[in-house]
C-alpha positions as CSV (number, residue, x, y, z in Angstrom):
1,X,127.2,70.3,150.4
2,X,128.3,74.0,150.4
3,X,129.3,73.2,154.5
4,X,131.2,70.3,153.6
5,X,133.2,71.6,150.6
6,X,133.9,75.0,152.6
7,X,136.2,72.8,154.7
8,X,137.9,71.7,152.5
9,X,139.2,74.7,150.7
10,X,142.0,77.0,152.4
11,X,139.3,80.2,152.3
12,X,137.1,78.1,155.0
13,X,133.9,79.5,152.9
14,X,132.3,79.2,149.8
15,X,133.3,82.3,147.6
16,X,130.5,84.9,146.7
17,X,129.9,86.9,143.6
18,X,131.8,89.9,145.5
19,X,135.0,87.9,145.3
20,X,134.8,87.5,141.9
21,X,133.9,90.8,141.2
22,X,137.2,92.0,143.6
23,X,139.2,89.9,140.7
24,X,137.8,91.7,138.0
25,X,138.5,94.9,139.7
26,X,141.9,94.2,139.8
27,X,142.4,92.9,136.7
28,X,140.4,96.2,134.8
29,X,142.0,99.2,136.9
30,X,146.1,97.7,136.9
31,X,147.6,98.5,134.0
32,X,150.6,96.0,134.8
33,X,148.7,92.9,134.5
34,X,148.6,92.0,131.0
35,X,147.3,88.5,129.5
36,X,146.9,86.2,132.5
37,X,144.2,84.0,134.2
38,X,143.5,84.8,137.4
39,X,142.0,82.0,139.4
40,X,139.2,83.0,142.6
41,X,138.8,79.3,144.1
42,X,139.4,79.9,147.5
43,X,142.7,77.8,147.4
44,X,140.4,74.8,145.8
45,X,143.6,74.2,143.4
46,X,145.9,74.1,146.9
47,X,144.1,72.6,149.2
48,X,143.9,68.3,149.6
C-alpha cells in the first residue's frame, strides 16, 4: 500500500514524523507566520 500510494504523490515517498516535525519548526521559530494551516502531504492535495 505505502509503495503504491508513494507513487502517486509528487514527494515519491511516504512522509515521516521528521517532515512533520520540520513544519512545526517552522511554524514555532517565524515570527511572520501568523494563523495559517500548513499542510505536509507530500503534494497528496496536487497530485492526480
Amino acid at each position: 500500500m505505502f509503495e503504491m500510494v508513494s507513487t502517486r504523490l509528487s514527494a515519491r515517498r511516504i512522509g515521516q514524523p521528521g517532515d512533520v516535525a520540520q513544519a512545526i519548526l517552522f511554524v514555532a521559530t517565524n515570527s511572520f507566520v501568523t494563523g495559517t494551516a500548513v499542510t505536509v502531504d507530500g503534494g497528496g492535495m496536487i497530485s492526480p
